[in-house]
Backbone as XML, in Angstrom:
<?xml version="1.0"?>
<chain id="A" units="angstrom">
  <residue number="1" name="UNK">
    <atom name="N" x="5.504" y="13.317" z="-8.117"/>
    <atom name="CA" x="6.878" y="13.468" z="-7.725"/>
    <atom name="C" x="6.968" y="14.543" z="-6.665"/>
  </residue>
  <residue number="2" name="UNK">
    <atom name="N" x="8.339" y="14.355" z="-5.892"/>
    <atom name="CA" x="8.456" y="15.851" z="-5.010"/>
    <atom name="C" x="9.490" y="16.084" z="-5.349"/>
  </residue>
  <residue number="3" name="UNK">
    <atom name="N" x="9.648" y="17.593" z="-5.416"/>
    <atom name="CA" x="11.166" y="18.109" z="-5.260"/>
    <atom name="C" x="11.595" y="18.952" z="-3.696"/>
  </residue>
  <residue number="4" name="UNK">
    <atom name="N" x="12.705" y="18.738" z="-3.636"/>
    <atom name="CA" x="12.754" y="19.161" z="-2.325"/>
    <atom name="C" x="14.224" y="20.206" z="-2.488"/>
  </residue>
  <residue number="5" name="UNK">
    <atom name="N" x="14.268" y="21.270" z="-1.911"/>
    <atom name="CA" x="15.133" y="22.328" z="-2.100"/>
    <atom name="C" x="16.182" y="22.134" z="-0.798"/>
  </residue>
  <residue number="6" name="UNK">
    <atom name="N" x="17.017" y="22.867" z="-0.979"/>
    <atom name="CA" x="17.708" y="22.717" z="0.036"/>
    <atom name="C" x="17.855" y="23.311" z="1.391"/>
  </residue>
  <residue number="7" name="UNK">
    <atom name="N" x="17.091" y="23.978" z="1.246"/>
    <atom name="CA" x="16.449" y="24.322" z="2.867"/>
    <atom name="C" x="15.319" y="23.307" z="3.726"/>
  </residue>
  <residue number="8" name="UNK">
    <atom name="N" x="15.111" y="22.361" z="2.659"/>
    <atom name="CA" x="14.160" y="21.521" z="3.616"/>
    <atom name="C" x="13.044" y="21.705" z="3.193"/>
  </residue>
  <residue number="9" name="UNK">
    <atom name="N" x="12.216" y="22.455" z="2.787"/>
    <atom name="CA" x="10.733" y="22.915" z="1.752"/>
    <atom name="C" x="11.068" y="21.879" z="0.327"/>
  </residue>
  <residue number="10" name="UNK">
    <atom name="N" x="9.193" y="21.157" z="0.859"/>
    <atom name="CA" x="9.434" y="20.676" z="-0.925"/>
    <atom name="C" x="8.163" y="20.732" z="-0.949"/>
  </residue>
  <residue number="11" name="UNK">
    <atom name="N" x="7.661" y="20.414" z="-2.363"/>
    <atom name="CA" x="6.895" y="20.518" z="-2.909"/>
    <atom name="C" x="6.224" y="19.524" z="-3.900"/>
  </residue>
  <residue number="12" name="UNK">
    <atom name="N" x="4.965" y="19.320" z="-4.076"/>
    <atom name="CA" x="4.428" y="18.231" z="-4.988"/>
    <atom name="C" x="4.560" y="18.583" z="-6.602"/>
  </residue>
  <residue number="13" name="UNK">
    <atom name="N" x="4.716" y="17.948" z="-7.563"/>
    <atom name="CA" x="4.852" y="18.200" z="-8.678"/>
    <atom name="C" x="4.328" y="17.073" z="-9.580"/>
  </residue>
  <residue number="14" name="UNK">
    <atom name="N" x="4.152" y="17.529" z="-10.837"/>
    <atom name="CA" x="3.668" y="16.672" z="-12.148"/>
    <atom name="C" x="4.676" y="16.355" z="-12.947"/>
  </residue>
  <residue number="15" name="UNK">
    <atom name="N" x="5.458" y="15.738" z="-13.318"/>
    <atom name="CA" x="6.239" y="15.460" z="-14.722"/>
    <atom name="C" x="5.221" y="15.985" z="-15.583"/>
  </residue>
  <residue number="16" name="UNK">
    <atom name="N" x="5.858" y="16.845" z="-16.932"/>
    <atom name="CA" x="5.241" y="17.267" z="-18.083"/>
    <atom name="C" x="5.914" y="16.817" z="-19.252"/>
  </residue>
  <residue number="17" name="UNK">
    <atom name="N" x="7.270" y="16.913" z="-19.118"/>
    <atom name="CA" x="8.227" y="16.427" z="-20.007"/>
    <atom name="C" x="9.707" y="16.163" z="-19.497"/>
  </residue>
  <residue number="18" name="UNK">
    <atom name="N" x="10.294" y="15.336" z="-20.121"/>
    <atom name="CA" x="11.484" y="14.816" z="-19.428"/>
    <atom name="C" x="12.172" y="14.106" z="-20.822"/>
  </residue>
  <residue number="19" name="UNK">
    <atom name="N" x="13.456" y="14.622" z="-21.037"/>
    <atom name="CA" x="14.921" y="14.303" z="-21.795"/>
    <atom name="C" x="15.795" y="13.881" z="-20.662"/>
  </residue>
  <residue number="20" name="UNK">
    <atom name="N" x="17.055" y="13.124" z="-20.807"/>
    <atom name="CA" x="17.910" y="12.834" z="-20.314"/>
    <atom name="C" x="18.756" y="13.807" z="-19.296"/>
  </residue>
  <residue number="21" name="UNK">
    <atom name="N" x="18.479" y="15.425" z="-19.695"/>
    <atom name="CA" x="19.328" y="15.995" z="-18.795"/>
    <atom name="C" x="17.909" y="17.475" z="-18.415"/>
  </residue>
  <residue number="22" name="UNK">
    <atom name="N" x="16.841" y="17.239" z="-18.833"/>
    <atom name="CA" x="16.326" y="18.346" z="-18.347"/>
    <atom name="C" x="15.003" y="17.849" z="-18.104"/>
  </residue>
  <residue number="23" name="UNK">
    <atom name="N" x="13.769" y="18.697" z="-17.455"/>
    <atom name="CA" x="12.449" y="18.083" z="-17.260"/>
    <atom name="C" x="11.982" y="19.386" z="-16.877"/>
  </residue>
  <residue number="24" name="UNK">
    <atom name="N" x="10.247" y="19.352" z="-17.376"/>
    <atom name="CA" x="9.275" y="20.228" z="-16.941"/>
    <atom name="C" x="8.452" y="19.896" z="-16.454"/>
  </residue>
  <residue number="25" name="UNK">
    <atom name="N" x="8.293" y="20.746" z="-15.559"/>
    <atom name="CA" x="7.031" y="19.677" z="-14.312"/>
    <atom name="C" x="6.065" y="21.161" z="-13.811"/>
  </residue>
  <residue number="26" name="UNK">
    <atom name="N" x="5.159" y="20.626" z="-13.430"/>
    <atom name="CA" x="3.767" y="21.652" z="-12.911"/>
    <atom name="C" x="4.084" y="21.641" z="-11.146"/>
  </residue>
  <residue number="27" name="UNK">
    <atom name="N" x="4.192" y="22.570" z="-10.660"/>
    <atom name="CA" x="4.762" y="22.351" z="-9.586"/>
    <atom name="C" x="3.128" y="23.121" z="-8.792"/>
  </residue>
  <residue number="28" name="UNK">
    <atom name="N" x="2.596" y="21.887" z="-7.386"/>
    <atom name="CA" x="1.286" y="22.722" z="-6.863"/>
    <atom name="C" x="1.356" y="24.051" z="-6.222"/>
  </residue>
  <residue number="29" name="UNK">
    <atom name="N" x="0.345" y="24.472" z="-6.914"/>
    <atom name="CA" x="0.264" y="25.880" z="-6.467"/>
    <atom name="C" x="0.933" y="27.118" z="-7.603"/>
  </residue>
  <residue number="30" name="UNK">
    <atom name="N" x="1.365" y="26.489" z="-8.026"/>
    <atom name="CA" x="2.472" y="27.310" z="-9.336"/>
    <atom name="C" x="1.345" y="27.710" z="-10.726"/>
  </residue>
  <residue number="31" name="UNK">
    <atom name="N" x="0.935" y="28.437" z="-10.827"/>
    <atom name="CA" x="0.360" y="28.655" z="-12.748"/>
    <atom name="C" x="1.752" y="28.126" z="-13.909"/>
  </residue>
  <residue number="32" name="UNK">
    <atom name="N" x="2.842" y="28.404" z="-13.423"/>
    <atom name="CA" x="4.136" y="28.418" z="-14.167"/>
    <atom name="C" x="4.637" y="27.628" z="-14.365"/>
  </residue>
  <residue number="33" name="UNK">
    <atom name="N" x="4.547" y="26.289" z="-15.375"/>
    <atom name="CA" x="5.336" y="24.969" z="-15.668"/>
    <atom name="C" x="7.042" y="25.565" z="-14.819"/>
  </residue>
  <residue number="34" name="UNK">
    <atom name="N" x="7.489" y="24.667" z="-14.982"/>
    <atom name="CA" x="9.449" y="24.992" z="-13.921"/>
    <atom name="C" x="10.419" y="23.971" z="-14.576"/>
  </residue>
  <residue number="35" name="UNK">
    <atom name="N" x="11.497" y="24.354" z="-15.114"/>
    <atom name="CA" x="12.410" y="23.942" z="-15.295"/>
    <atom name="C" x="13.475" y="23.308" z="-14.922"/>
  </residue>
  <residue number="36" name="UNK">
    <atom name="N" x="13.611" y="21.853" z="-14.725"/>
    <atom name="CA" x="15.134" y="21.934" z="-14.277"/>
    <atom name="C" x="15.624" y="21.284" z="-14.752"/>
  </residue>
  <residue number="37" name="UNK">
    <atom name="N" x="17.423" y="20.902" z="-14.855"/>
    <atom name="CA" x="18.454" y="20.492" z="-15.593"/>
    <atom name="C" x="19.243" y="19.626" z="-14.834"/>
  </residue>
  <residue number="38" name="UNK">
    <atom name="N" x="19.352" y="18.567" z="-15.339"/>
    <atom name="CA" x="20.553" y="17.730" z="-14.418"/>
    <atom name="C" x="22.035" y="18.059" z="-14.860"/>
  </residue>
  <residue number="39" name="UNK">
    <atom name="N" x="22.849" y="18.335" z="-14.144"/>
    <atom name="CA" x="24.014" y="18.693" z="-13.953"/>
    <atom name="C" x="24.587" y="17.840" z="-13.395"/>
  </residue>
  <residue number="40" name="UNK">
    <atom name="N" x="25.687" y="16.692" z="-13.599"/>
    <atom name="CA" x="26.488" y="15.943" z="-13.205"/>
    <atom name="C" x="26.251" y="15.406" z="-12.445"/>
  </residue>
  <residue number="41" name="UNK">
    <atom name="N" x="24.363" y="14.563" z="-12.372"/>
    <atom name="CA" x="24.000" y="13.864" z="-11.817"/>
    <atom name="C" x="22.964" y="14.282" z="-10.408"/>
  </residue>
  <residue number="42" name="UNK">
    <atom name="N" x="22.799" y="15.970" z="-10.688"/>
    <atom name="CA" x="22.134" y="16.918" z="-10.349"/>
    <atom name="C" x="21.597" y="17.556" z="-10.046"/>
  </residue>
  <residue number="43" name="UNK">
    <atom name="N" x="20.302" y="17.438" z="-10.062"/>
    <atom name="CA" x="18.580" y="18.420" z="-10.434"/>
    <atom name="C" x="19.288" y="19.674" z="-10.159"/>
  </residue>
  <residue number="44" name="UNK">
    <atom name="N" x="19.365" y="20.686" z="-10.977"/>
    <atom name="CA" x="19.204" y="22.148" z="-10.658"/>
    <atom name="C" x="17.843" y="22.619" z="-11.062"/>
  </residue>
  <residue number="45" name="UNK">
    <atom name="N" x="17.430" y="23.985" z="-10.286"/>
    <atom name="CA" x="16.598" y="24.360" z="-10.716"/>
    <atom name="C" x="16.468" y="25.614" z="-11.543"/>
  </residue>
  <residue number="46" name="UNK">
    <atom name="N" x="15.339" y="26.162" z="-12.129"/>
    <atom name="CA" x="15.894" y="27.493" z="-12.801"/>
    <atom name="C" x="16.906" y="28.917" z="-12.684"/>
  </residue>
  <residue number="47" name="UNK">
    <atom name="N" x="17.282" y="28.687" z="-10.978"/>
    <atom name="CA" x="17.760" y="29.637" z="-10.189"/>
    <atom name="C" x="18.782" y="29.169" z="-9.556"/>
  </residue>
  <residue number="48" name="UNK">
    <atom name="N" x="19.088" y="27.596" z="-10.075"/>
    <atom name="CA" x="20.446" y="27.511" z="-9.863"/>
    <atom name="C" x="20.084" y="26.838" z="-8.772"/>
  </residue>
  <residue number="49" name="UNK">
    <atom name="N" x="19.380" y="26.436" z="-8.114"/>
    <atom name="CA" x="19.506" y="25.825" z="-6.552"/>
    <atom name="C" x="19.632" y="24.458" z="-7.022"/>
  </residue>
  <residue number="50" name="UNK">
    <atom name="N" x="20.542" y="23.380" z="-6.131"/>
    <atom name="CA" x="20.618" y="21.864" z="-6.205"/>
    <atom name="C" x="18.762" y="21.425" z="-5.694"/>
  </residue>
  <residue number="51" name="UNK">
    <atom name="N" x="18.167" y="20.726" z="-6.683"/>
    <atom name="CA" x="17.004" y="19.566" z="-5.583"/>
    <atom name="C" x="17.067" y="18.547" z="-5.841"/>
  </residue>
  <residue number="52" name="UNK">
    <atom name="N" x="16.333" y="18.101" z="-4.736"/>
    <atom name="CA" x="16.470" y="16.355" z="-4.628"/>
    <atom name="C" x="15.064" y="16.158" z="-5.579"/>
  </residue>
  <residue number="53" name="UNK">
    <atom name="N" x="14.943" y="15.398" z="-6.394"/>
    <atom name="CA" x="13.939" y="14.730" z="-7.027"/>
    <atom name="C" x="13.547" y="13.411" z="-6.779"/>
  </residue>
  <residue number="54" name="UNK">
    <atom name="N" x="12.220" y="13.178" z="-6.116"/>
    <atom name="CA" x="12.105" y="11.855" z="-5.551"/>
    <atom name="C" x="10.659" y="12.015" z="-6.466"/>
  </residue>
  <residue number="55" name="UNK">
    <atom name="N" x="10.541" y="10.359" z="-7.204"/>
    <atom name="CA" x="9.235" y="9.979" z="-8.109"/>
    <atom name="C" x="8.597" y="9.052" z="-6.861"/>
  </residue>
  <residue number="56" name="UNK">
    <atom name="N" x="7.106" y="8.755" z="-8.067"/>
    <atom name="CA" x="6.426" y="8.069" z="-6.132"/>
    <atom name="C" x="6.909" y="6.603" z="-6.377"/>
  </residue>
  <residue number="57" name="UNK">
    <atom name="N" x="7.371" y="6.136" z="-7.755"/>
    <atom name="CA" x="7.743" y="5.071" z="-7.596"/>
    <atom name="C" x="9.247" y="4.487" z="-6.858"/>
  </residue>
  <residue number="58" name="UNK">
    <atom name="N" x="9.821" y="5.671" z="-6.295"/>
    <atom name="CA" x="10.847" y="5.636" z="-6.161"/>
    <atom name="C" x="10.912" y="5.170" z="-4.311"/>
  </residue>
  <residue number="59" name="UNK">
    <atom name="N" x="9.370" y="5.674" z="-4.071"/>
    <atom name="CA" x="8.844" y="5.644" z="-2.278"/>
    <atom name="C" x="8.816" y="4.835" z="-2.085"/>
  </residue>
  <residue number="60" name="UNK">
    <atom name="N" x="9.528" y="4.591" z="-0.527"/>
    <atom name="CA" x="9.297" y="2.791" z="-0.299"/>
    <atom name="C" x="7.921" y="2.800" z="0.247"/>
  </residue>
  <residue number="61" name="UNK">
    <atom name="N" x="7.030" y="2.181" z="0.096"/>
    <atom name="CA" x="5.729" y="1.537" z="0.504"/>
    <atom name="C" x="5.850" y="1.104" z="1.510"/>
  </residue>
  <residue number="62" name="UNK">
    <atom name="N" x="4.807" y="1.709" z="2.579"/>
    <atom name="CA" x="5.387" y="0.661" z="3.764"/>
    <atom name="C" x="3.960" y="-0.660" z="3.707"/>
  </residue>
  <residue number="63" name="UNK">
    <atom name="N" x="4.289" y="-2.331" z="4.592"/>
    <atom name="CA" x="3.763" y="-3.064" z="4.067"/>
    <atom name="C" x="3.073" y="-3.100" z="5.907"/>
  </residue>
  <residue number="64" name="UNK">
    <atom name="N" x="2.088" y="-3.764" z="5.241"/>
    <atom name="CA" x="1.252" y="-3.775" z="6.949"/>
    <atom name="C" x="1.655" y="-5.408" z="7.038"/>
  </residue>
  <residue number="65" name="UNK">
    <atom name="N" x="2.233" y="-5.769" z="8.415"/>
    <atom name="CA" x="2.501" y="-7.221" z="8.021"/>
    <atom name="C" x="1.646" y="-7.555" z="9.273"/>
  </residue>
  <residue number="66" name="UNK">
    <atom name="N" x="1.005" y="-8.155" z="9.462"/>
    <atom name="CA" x="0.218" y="-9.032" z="10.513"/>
    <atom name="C" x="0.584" y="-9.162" z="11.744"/>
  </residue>
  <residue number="67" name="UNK">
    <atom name="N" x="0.138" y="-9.362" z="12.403"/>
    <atom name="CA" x="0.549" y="-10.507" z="13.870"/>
    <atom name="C" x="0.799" y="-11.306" z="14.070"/>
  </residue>
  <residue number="68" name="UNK">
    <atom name="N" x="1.466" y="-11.912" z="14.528"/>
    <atom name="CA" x="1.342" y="-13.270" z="14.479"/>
    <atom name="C" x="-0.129" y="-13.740" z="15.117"/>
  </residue>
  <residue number="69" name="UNK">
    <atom name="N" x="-0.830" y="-13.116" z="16.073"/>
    <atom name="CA" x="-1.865" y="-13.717" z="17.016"/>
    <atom name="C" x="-2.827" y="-13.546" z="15.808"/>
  </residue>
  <residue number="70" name="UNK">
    <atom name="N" x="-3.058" y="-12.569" z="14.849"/>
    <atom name="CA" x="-3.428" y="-12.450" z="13.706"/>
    <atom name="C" x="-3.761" y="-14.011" z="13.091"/>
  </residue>
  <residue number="71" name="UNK">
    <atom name="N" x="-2.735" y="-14.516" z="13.186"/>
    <atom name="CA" x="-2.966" y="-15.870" z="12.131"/>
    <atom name="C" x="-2.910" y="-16.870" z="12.740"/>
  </residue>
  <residue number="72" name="UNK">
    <atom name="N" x="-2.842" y="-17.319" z="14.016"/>
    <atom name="CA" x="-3.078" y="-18.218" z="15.026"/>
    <atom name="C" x="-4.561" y="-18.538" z="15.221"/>
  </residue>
  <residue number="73" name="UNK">
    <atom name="N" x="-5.059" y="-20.093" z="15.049"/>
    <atom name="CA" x="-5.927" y="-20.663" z="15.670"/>
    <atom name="C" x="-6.130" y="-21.315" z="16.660"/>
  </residue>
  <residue number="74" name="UNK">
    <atom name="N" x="-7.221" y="-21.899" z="17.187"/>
    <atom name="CA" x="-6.954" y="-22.891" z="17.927"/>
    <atom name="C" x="-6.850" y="-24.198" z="17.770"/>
  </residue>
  <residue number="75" name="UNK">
    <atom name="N" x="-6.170" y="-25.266" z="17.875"/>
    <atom name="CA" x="-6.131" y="-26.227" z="17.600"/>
    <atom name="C" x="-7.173" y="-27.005" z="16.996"/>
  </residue>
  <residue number="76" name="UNK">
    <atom name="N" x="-8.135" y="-26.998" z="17.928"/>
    <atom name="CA" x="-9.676" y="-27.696" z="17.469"/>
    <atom name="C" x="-10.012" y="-27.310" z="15.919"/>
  </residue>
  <residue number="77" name="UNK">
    <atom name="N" x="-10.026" y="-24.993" z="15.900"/>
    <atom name="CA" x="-10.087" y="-25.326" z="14.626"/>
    <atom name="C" x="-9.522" y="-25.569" z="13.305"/>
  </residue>
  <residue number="78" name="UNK">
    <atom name="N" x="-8.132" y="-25.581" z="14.143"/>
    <atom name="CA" x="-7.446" y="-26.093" z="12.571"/>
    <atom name="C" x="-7.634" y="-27.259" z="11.830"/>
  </residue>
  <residue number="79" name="UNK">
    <atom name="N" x="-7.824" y="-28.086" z="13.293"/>
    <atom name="CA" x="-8.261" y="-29.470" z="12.953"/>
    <atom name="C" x="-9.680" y="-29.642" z="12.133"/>
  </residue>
  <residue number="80" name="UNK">
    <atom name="N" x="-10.224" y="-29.274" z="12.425"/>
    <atom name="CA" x="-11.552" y="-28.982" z="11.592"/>
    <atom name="C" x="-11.555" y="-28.769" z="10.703"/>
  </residue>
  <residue number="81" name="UNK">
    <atom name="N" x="-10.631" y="-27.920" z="10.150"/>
    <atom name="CA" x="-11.111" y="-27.131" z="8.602"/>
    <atom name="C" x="-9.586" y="-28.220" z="7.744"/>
  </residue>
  <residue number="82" name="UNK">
    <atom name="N" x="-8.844" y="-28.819" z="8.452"/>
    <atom name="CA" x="-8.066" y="-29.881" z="7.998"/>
    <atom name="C" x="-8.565" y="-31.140" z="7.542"/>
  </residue>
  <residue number="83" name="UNK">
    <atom name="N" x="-9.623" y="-31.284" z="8.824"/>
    <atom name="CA" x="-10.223" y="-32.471" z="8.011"/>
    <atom name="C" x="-11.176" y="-32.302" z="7.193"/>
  </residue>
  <residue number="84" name="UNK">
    <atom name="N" x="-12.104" y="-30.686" z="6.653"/>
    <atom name="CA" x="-12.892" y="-30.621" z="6.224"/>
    <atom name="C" x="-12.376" y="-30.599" z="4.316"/>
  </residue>
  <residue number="85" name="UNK">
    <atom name="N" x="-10.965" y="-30.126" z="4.814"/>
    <atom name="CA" x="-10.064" y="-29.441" z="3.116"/>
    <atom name="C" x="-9.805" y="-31.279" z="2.873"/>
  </residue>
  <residue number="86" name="UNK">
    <atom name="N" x="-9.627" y="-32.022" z="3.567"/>
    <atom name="CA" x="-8.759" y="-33.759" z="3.516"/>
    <atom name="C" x="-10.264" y="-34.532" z="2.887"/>
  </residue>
  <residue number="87" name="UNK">
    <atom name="N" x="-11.782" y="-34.708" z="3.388"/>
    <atom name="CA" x="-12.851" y="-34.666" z="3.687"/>
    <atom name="C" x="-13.933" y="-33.752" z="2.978"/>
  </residue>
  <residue number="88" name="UNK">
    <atom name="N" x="-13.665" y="-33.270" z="1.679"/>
    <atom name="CA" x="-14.985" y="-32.317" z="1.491"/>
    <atom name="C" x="-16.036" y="-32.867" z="1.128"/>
  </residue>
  <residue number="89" name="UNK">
    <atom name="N" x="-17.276" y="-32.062" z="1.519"/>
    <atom name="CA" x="-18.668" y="-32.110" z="1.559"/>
    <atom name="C" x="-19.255" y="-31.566" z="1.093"/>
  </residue>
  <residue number="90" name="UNK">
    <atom name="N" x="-19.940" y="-31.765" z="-0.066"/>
    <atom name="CA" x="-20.671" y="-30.562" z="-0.938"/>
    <atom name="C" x="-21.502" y="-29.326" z="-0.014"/>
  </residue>
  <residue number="91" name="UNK">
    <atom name="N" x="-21.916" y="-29.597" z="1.150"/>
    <atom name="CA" x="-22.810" y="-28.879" z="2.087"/>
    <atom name="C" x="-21.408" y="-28.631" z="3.466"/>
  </residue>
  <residue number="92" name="UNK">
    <atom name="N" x="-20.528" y="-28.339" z="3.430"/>
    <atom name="CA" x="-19.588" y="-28.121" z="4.379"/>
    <atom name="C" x="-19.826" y="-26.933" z="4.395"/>
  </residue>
  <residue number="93" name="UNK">
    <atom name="N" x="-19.610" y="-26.315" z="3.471"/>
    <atom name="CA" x="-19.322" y="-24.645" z="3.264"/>
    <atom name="C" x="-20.819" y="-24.155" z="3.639"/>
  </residue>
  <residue number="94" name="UNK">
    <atom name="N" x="-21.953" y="-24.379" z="3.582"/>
    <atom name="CA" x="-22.975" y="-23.759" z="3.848"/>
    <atom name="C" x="-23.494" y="-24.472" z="4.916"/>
  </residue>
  <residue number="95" name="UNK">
    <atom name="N" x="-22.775" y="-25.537" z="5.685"/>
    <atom name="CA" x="-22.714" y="-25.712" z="7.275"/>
    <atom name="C" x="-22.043" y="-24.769" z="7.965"/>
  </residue>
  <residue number="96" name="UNK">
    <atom name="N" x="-20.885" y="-24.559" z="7.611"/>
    <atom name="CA" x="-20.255" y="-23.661" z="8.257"/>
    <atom name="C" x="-20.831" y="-22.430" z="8.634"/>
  </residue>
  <residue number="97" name="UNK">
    <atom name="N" x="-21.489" y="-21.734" z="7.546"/>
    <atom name="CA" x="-21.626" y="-20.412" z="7.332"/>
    <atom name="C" x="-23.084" y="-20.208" z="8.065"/>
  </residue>
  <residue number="98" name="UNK">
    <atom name="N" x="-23.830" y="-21.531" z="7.948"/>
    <atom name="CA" x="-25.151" y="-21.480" z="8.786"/>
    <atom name="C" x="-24.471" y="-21.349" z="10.225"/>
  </residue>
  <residue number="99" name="UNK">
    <atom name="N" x="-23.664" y="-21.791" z="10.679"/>
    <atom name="CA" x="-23.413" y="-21.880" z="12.272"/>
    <atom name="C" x="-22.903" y="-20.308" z="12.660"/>
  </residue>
  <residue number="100" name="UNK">
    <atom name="N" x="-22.428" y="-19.334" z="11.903"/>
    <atom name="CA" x="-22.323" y="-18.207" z="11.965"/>
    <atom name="C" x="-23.336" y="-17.349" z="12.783"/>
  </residue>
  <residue number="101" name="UNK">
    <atom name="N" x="-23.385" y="-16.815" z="13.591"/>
    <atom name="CA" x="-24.707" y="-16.145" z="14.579"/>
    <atom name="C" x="-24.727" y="-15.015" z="13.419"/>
  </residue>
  <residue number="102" name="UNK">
    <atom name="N" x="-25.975" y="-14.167" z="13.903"/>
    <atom name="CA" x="-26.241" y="-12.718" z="13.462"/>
    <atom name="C" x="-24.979" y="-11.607" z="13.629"/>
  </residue>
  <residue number="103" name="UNK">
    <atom name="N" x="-24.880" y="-11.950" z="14.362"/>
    <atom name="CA" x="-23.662" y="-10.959" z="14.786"/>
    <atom name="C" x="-22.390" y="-11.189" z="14.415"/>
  </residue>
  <residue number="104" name="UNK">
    <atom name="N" x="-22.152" y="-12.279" z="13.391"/>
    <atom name="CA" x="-20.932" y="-12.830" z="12.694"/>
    <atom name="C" x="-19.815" y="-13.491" z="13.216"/>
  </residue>
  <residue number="105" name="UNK">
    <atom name="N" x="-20.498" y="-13.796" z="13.992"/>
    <atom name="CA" x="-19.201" y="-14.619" z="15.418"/>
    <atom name="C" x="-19.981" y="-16.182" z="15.212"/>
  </residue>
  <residue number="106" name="UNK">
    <atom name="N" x="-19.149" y="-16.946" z="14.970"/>
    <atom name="CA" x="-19.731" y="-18.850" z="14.990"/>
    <atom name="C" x="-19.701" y="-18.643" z="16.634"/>
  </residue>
  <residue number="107" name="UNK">
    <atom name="N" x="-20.631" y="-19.659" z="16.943"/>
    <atom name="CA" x="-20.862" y="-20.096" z="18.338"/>
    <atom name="C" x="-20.006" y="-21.547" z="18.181"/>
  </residue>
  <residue number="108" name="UNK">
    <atom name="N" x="-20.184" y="-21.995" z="17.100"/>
    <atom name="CA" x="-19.644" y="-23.497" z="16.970"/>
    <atom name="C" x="-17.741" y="-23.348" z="16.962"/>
  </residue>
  <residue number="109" name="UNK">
    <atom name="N" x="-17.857" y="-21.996" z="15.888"/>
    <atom name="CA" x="-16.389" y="-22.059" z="16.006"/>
    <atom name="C" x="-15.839" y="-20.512" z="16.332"/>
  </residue>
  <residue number="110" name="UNK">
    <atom name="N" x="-15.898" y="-20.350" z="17.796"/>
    <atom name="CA" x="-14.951" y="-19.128" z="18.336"/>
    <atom name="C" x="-14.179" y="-17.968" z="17.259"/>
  </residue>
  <residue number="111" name="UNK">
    <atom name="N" x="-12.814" y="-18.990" z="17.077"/>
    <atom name="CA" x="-11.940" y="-18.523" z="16.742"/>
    <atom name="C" x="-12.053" y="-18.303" z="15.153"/>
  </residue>
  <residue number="112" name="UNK">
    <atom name="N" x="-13.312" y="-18.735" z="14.631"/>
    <atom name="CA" x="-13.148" y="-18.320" z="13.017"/>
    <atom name="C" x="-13.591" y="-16.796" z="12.705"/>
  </residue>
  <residue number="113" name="UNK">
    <atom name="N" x="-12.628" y="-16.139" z="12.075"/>
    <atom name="CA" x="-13.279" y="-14.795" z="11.601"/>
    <atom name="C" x="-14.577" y="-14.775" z="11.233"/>
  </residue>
  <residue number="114" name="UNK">
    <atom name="N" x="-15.075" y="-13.214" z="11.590"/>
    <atom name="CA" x="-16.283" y="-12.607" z="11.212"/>
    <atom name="C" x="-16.950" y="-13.024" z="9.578"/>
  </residue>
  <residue number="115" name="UNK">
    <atom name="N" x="-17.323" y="-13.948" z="8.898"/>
    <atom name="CA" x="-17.267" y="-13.440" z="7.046"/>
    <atom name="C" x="-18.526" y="-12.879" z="7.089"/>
  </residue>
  <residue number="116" name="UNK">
    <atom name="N" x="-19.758" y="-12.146" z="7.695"/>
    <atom name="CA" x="-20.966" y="-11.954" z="7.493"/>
    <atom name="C" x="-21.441" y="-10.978" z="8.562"/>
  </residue>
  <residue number="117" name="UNK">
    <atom name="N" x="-21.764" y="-9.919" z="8.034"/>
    <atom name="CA" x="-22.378" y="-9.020" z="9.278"/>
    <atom name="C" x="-23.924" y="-8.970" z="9.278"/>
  </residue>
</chain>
């Protein structure tokens, strides 16, 4: 969790214990478990200051979303692996993977990702 004071300084913390209107948390850097109390929806702290209490579940996650050029093939090989999924071959999959160079780039097929270094 962080708490954050109202000057803008915050700090990392542990939940230790937590009731409905109060909580003890290990705050880094502190030897001294810390107290605070919710007050009408609240966080005070032992000294009376308002903080913001943010949990990590509370963090928005940010999501890595792709490219589009990311997920684009080329025609040829979509077609390929369309007719290969329409078409399977017990030895497809270890055709494929034979045509893979050393260097993990297909010569046969460009545009297919690296699977083998």
């Amino acid at each position: 969790m962080t708490i954050t004071y109202p000057d803008g300084t915050w700090v990392q913390a542990m939940l230790l214990s937590r009731s409905a209107d109060t909580m003890r948390v290990a705050l880094e850097g502190d030897d001294d478990a810390r107290s605070f109390e919710c007050v009408n929806g609240t966080w005070v702290s032992e000294d009376f200051q308002p903080v913001v209490v943010t949990f990590e579940w509370e963090k928005i996650k940010s999501v890595c979303t792709p490219a589009v050029s990311d997920c684009v093939c080329s025609q040829e090989l979509a077609a390929e692996l369309i007719s290969r999924l329409l078409d399977p071959e017990a030895d497809a999959l270890e055709e494929m993977l034979s045509a893979l160079s050393a260097a993990g780039q297909s010569s046969e097929y460009p545009d297919l990702p690296a699977l083998v270094n």
